[in-house]
C-alpha positions as CSV (number, residue, x, y, z in Angstrom):
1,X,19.9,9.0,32.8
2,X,22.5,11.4,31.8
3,X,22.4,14.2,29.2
4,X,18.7,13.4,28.2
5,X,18.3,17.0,26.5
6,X,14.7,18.1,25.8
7,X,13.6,20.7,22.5
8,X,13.7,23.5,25.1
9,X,16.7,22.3,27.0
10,X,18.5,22.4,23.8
11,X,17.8,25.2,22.0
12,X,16.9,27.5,25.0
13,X,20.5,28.7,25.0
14,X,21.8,29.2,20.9
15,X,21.3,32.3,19.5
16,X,22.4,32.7,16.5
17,X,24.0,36.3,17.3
18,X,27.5,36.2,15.3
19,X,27.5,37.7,11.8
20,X,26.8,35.9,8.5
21,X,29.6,38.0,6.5
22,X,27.4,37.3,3.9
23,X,29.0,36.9,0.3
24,X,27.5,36.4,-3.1
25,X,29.4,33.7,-5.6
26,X,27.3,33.5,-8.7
27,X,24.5,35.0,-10.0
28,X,22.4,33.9,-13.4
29,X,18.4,35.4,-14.9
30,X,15.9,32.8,-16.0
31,X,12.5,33.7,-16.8
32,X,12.6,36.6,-14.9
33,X,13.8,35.0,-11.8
34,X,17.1,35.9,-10.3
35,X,19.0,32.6,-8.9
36,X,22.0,33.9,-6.7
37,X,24.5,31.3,-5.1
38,X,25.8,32.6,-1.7
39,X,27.8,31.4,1.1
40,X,27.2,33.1,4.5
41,X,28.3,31.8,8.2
42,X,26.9,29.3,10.3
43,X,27.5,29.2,14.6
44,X,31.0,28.3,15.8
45,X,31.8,25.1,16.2
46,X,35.0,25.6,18.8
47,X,37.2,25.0,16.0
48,X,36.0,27.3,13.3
49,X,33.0,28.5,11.9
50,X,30.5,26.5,9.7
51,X,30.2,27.9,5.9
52,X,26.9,27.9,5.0
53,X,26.2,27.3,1.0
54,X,22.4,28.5,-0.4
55,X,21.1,29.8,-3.3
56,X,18.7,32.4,-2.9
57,X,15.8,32.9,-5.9
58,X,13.6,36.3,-6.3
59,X,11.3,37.9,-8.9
60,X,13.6,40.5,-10.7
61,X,10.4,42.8,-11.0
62,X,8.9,42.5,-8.2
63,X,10.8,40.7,-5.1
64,X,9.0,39.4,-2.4
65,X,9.3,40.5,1.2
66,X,8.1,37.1,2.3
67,X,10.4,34.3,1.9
68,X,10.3,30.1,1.7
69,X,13.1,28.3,3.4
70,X,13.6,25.1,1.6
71,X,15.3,22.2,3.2
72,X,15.8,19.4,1.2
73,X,16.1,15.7,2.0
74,X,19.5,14.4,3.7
75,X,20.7,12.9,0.9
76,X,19.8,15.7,-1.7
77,X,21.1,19.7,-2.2
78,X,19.7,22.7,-3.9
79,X,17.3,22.5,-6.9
80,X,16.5,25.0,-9.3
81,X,13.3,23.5,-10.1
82,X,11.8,24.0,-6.7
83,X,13.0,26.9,-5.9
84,X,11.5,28.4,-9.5
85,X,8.1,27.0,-8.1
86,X,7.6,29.1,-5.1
87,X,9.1,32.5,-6.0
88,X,6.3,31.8,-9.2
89,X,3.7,31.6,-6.3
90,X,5.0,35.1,-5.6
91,X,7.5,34.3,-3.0
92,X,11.4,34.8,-2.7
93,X,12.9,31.4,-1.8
94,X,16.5,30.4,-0.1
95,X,16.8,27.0,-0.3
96,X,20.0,25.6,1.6
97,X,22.7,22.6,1.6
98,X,23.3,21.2,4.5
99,X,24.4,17.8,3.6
100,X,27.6,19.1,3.1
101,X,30.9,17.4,1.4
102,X,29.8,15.3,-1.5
103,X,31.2,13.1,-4.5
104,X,30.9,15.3,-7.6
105,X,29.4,18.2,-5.6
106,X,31.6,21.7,-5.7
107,X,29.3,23.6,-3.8
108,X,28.4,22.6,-0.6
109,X,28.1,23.6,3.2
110,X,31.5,22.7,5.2
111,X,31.6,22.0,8.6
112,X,34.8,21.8,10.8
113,X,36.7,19.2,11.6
114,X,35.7,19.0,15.1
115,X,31.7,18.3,13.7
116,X,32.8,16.5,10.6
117,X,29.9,14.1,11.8
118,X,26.9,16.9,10.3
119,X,28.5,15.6,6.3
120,X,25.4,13.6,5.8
121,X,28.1,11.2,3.9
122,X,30.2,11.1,7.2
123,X,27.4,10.8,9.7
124,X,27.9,7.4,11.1
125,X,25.7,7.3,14.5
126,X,25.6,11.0,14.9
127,X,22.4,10.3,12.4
128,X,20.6,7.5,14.0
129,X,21.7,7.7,17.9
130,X,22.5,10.2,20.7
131,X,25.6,8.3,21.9
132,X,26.4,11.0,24.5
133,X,24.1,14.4,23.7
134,X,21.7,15.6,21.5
135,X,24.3,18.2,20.9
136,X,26.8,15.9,19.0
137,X,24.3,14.7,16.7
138,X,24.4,15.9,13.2
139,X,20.7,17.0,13.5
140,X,21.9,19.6,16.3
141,X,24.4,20.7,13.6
142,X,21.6,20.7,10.7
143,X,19.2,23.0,12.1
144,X,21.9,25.5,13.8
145,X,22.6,25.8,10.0
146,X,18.9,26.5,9.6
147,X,19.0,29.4,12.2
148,X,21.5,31.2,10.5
149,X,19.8,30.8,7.2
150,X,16.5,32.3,8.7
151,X,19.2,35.2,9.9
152,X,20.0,35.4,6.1
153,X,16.7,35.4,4.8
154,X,15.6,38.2,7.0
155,X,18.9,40.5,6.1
156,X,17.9,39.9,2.2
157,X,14.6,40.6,2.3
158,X,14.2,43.0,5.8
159,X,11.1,40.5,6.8
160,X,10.3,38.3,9.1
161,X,7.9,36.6,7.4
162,X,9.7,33.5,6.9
163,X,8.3,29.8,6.5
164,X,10.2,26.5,6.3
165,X,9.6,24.1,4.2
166,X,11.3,20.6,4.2
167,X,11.7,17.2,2.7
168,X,12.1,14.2,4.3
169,X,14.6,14.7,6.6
170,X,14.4,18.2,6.1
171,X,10.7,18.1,7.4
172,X,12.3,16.7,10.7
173,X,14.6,19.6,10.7
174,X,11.4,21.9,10.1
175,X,9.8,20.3,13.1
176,X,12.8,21.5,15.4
177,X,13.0,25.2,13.9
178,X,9.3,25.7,14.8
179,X,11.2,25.2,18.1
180,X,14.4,26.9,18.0
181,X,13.4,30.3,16.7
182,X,9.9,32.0,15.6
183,X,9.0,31.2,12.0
184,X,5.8,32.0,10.4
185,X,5.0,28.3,9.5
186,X,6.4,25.7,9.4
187,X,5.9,22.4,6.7
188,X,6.9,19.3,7.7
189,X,7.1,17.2,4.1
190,X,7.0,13.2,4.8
191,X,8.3,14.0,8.4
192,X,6.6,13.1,11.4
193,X,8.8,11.6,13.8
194,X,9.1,8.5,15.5
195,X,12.7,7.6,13.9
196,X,13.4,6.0,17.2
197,X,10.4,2.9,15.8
198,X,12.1,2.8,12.6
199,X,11.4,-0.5,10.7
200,X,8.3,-0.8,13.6
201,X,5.0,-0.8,12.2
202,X,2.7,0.7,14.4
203,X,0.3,-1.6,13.6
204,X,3.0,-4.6,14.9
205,X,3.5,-6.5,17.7
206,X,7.0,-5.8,17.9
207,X,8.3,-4.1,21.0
208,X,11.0,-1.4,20.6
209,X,13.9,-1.5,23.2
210,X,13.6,1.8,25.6
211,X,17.9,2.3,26.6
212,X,19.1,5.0,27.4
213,X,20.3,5.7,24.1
214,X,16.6,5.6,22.7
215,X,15.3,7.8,25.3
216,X,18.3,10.7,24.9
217,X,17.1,10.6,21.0
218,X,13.7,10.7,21.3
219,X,13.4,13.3,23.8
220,X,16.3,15.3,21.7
221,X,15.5,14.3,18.1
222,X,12.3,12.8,17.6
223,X,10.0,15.3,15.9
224,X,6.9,13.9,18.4
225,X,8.8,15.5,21.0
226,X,9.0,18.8,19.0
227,X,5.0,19.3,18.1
228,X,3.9,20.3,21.7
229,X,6.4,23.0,21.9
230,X,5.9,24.5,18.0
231,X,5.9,28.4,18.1
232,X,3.6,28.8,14.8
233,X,1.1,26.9,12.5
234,X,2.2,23.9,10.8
235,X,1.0,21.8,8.0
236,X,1.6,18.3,7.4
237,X,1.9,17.0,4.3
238,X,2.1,13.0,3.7
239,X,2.2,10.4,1.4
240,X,1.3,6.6,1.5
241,X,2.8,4.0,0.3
242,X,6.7,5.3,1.5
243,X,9.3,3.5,2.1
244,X,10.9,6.2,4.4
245,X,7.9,7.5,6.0
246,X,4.9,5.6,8.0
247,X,2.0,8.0,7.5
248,X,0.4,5.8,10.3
249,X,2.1,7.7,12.8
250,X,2.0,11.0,11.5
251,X,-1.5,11.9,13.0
252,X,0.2,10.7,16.5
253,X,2.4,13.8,16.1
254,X,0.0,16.3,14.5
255,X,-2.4,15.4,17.6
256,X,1.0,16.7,19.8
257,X,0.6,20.0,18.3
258,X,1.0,23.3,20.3
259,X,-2.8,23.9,21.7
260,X,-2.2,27.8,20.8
261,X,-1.3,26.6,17.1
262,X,-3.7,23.2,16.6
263,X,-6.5,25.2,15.3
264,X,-4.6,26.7,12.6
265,X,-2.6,23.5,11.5
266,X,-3.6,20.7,9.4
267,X,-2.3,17.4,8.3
268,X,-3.3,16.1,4.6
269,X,-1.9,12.7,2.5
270,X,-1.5,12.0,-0.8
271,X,-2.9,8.5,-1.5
272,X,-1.9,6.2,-4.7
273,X,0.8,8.8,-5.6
274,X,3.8,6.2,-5.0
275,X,5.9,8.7,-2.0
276,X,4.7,11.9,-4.0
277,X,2.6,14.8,-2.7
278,X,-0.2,15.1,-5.2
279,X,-1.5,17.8,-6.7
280,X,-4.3,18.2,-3.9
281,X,-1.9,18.7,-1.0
282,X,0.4,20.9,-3.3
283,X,-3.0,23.4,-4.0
284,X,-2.8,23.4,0.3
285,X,0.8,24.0,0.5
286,X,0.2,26.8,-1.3
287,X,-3.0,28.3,0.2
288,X,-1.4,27.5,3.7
289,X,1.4,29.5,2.6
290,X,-0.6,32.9,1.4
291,X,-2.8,32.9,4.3
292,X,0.4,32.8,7.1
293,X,3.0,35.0,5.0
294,X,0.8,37.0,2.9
295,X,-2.4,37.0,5.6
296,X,-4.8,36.4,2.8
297,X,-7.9,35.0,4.1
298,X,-8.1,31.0,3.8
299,X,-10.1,29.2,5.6
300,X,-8.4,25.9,7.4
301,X,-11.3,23.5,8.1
302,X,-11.1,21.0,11.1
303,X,-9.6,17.6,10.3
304,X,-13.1,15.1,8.7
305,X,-14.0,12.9,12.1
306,X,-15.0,8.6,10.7
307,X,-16.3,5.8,12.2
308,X,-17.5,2.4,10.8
309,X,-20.7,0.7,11.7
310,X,-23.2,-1.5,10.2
311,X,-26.0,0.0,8.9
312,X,-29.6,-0.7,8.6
313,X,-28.9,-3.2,5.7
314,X,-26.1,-5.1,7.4
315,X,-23.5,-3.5,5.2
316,X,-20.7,-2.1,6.7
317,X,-20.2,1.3,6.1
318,X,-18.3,4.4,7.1
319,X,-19.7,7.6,7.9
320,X,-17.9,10.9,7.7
321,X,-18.3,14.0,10.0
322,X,-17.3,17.8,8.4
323,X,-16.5,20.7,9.9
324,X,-20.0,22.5,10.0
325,X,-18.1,26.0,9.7
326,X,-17.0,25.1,6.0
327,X,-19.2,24.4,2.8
328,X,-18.2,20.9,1.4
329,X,-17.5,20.8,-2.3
330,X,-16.3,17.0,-2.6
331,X,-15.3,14.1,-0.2
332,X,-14.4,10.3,-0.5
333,X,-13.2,7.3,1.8
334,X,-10.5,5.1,1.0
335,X,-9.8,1.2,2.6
336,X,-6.9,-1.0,2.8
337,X,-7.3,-4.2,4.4
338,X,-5.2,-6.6,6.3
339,X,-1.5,-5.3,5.4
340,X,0.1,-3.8,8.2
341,X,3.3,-2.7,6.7
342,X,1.7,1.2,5.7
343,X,4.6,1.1,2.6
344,X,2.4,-2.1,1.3
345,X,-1.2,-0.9,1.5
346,X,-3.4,-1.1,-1.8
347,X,-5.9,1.9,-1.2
348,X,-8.8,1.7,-2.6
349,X,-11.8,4.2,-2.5
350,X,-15.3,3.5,-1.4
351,X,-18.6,3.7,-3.2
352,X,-20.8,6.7,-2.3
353,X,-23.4,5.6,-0.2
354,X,-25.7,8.4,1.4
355,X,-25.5,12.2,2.4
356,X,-27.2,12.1,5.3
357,X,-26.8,16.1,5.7
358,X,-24.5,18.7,4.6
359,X,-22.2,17.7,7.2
360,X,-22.3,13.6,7.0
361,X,-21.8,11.1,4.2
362,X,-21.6,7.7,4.5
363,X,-19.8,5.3,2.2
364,X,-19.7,1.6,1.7
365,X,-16.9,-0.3,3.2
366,X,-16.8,-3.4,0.5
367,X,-14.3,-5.8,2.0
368,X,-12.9,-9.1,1.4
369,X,-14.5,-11.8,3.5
370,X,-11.1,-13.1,4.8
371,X,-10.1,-9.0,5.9
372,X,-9.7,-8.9,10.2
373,X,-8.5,-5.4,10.1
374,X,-9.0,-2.6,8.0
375,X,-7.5,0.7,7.3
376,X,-9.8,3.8,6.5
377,X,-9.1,7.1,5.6
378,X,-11.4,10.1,4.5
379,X,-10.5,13.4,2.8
380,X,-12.8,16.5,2.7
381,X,-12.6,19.3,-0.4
382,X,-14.0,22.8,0.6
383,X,-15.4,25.2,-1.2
384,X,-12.3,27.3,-0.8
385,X,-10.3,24.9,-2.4
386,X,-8.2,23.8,0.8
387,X,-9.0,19.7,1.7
388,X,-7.8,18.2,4.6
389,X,-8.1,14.6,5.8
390,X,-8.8,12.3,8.8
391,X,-6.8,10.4,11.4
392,X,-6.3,6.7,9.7
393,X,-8.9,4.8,11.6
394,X,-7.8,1.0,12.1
395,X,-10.5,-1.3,13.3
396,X,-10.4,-5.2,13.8
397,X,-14.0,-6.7,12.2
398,X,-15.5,-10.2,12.7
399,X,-18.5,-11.3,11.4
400,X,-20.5,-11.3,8.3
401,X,-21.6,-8.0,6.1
402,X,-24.1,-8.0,2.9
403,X,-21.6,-6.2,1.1
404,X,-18.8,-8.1,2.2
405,X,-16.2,-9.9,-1.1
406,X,-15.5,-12.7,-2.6
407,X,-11.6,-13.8,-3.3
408,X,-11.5,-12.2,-7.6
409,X,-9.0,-13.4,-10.0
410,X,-8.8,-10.5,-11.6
411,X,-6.7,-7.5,-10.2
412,X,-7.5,-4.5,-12.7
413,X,-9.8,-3.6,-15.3
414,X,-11.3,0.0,-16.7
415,X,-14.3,-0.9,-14.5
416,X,-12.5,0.6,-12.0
417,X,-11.0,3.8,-13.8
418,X,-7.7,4.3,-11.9
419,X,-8.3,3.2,-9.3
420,X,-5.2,1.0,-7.2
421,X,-2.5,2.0,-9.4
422,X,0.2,5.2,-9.4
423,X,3.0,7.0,-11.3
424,X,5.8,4.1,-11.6
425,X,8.8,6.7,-12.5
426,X,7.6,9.6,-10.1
427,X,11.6,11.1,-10.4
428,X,10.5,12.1,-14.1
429,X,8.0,14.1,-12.9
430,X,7.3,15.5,-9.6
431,X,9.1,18.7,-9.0
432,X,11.8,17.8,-6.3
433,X,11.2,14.6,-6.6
434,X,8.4,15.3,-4.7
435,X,5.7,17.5,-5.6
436,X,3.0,16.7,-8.4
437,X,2.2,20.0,-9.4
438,X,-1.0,19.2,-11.2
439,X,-3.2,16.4,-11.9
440,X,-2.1,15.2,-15.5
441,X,0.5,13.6,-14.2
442,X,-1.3,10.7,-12.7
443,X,-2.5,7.8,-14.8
444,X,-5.7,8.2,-16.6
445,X,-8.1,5.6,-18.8
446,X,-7.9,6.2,-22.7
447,X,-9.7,5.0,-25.7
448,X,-7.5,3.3,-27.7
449,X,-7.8,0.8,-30.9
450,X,-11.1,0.1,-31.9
451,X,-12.6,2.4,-28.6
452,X,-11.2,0.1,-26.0
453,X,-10.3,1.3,-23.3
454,X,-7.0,1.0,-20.9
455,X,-5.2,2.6,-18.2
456,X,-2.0,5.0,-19.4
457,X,0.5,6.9,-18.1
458,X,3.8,8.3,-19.8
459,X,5.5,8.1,-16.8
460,X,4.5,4.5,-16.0
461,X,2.3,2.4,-13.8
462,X,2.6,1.1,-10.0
463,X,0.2,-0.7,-8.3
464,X,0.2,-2.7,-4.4
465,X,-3.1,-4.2,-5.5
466,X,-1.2,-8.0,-4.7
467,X,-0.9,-7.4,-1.2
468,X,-4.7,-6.7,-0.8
469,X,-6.2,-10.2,0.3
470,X,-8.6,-10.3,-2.4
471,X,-6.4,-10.0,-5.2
472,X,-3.6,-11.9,-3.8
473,X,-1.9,-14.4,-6.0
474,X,-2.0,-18.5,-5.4
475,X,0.2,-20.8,-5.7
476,X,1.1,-21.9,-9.6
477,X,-1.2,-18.8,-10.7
478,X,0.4,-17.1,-13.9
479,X,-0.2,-13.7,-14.7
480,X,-1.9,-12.4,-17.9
481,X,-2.6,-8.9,-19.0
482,X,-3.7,-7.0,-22.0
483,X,-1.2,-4.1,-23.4
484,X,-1.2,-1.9,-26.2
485,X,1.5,0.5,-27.3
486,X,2.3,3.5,-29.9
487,X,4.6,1.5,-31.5
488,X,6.5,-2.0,-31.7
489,X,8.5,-1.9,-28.3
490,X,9.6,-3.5,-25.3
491,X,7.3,-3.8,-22.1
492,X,9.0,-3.8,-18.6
493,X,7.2,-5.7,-16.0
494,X,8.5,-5.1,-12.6
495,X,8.0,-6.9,-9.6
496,X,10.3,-5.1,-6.5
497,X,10.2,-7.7,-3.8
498,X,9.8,-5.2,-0.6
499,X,11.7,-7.7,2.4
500,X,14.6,-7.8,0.2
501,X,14.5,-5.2,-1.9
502,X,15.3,-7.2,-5.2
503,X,14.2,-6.2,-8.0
504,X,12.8,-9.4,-10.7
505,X,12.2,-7.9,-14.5
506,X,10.4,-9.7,-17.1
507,X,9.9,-7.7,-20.9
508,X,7.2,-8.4,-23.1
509,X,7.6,-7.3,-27.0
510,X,4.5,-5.1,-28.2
511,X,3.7,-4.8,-31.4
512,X,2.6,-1.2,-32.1
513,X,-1.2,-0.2,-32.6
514,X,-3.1,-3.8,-31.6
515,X,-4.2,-4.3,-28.1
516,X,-2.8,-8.3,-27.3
517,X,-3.1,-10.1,-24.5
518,X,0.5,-11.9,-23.1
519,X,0.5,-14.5,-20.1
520,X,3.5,-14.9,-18.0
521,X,4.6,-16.9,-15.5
522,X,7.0,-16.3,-12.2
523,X,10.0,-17.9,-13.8
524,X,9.9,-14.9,-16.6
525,X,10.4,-12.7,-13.7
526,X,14.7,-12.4,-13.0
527,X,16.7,-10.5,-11.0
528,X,19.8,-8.9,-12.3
529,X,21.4,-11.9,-11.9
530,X,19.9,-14.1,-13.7
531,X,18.1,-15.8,-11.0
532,X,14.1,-16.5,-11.3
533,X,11.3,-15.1,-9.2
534,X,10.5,-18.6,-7.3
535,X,6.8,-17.8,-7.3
536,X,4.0,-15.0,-7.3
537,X,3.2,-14.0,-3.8
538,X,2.9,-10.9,-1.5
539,X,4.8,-8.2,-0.4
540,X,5.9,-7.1,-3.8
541,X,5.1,-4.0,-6.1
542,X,4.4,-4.3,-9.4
543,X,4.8,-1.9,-12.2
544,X,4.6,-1.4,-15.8
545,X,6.9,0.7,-18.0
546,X,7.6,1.4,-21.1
547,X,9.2,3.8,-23.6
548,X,6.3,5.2,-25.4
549,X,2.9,5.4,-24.8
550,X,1.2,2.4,-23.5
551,X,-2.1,1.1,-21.8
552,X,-3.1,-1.7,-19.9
553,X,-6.3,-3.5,-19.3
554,X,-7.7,-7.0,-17.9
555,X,-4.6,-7.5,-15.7
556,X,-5.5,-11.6,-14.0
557,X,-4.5,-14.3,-11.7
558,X,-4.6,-17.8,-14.3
């Protein structure tokens, strides 16, 4: 098999040696934060050399010696509003472009001719496939880009305390710096690997074919490939519930990690935050952050070990292991059941049972009495403030449990607080596009008319609760829900069918002030053209918006 390239094969050799001829093009104050657009020089190509376009963010007062590389997703460039975010944490921040040529975009990195392929826009199979190298890939191009920005960020601010942090694709990119040169730490943001099993469950039957092709980019490209040779502490930070990203392999790679670095590395999730980080993993972003660039002392606890069992009672339970090194301020276990499509899940959290000591809880595993396999996932809060999480244990059951379900009609109400259901229009407000900042974001319950309660949020409401068995619709069932809103207005009911990717609307008029109950049935649901949802079933997200401030209650199969 011929040019199968390895992370140390192919970055043993690049150095990047040549000088940026670094150049400032713009430079503007906000809040006491200097934003500074530069363009500096990438590795030649053989043709020319790449031009490099950042902007670079600082504290006017006080600049920080330690700097945050940013890498944004393939598909997105430089933004303000994240960069503002970590130079207010007290760091200085370059975050670059690397997708390159771009409709309506006038500032952007441009690459030669010869490697027109690393324009995100002009990819083609340099993206997806190692045709001939893992050197004409535009990945090889990407982070080359990202070594001479780590070259910049050092010249700037004389340090070489320097982390990377990236988005989606550029968590992948992340993954390969932590390879190519020596970084402080590295965050991998919704990156994990495994691009190879694309569209694969892991959870699946389905076979991936092993060409050559497929081995030349995993061995080259896949991030798995990249964990046992990082040169510094990484955290992972995931979110369920993505289309782009199955957080079921993401422990495969964190379990790859560098022995010398393991220890000092840790992998969280954001659950029922819709492909968001929540607020949580943003606090250990943070945290992880200070204690590698700014050697503050933060503790980094041991991922929580699970198992499930039947206990004494025939129930099926649960039962979480701590690190005994750390003092446990809060924990709590989440279950999905029988959906093995992670983008699908409906996560749901578990009822306290016992703490057996300090160190072990255990928690009721209350599942439907149809469920065969079952997801379960446990995070652990410390004292400290840093929580970290468990592998995703997946376990086949048979047999009958005292606490086991019976099939309910009725997917939501306040009984169970907020349980199921996320931020519908996340874009409004995570940071990025991806980071919740804080907690009052997330939908809450409210008292409304006449002290009823409902669940709100201004943002909107998501929920995957129809693909749990339990609450899974029947055939001819019609859907009815309670909604009240500020004022007269239209409802949006959303059903996004996740095979096809169709989207089927159905708008309810509220009248303002009164909660009222409306029924619907499948046929109100259309897509843009006109045509009707042909019934309720599976597979499908629904959400809930709305122009002003609504809430939601008794939502029911009929």
């Amino acid at each position: 098999m011929a040019n199968i390239l390895t992370p140390v094969s192919l970055w043993e050799s690049f150095s990047p040696s040549l000088d940026t001829q670094a150049s400032i093009l713009s430079s503007k104050e906000e809040d006491g934060i200097v934003f500074e657009r530069v363009n500096f020089n990438g590795r030649d190509t053989g043709s020319c050399r790449v031009v490099i376009a950042a902007e670079y963010a600082y504290n006017k007062e006080n600049p920080a010696e330690e700097t945050v590389l940013i890498f944004p997703d393939s598909k997105d460039t430089i933004d303000e509003k994240l960069l503002k975010i970590f130079v207010k944490h007290g760091y200085s921040a370059l975050m670059v472009d690397y997708r390159g040529e771009w409709s309506g975009c006038n500032f952007f990195t441009r690459y030669p001719q010869n490697v027109i392929y690393a324009n995100f826009a002009k990819s083609g199979r340099h993206y997806n496939f190692v045709d001939e190298s893992a050197k004409e890939t535009s990945w090889y191009e990407w982070v080359a880009v990202g070594l001479y920005a780590r070259k910049y960020a050092k010249e700037r601010s004389g340090s070489d305390k320097i982390a990377v942090v990236g988005l989606r694709d550029g968590g992948e990119i992340a993954w390969k710096l932590g390879v190519a040169d020596n970084f402080t730490c590295i965050i991998p943001v919704c990156a994990a690997g495994w691009r190879a099993y694309s569209g694969i469950n892991k959870y699946s039957s389905v076979e991936i074919d092993l060409n050559e092709e497929r081995y030349r980019f995993i061995a080259g490209i896949d991030s798995q490939a990249y964990a046992p040779y990082v040169r510094c502490p990484a955290l992972m930070l995931c979110t369920t519930n993505d289309e782009r990203f199955d957080y079921d392999r993401a422990h495969d790679t964190f379990s790859r990690i560098n022995p010398q670095f393991i220890g000092e590395s840790a992998i969280a999730y954001s659950i029922q935050c819709n492909g968001c980080i929540g607020a949580k993993c943003t606090a250990d972003m943070f945290m992880f952050l200070d204690k590698n660039l700014k050697n503050r002392q933060v503790f980094i606890p041991k991922p929580a070990e699970i198992s499930v069992e039947v206990d004494e009672g025939s129930n099926l339970v649960a039962k979480a292991i701590f690190d005994n090194l750390g003092i446990v301020d809060s924990c709590g276990m989440y279950i999905a059941e029988d959906c093995t499509d992670s983008a699908l899940r409906d996560w749901t959290e578990c009822p306290h049972k016992s703490k057996i000591s300090p160190k072990e809880q255990t928690f009721y595993l209350n599942v439907y009495e149809k469920t065969t396999t079952i997801f379960v996932l446990c995070y652990v809060k410390y004292t400290n403030g840093f929580t970290v999480w468990s592998k995703i244990l997946a376990k086949k059951i048979s047999g009958k449990f005292r606490n086991m379900q019976a099939k309910c009609h009725v997917m939501y109400s306040d009984r169970e607080g907020t349980d199921g259901f996320a931020v519908a229009e996340q874009n409004r407000c995570a940071v990025g596009g991806m980071f919740f900042i804080n907690e009052m974001v997330m939908p809450v319950i409210v008292e409304t008319s006449k002290s009823v309660k409902g669940l709100s949020s201004e943002y909107g409401l998501t929920t995957f609760r129809m693909n749990n068995p339990k609450f899974a619709p029947a055939a001819g069932n019609m859907l009815k829900l309670d909604i009240i809103s500020q004022s007269t207005e239209i409802v949006t009911l959303t059903l996004l069918d996740a095979n096809t990717k169709e989207e089927y609307k159905c708008n309810i008029e509220v009248v303002g002030g009164v909660w009222q109950s409306h029924i619907v049935d499948c046929k109100s649901f259309k897509n843009q053209n006109g045509t009707s949802l042909p019934a309720f079933k599976t597979n499908f997200k629904f959400s809930i918006t709305c122009p002003v401030g609504f809430a939601v209650n008794n939502i029911m199969w009929l």
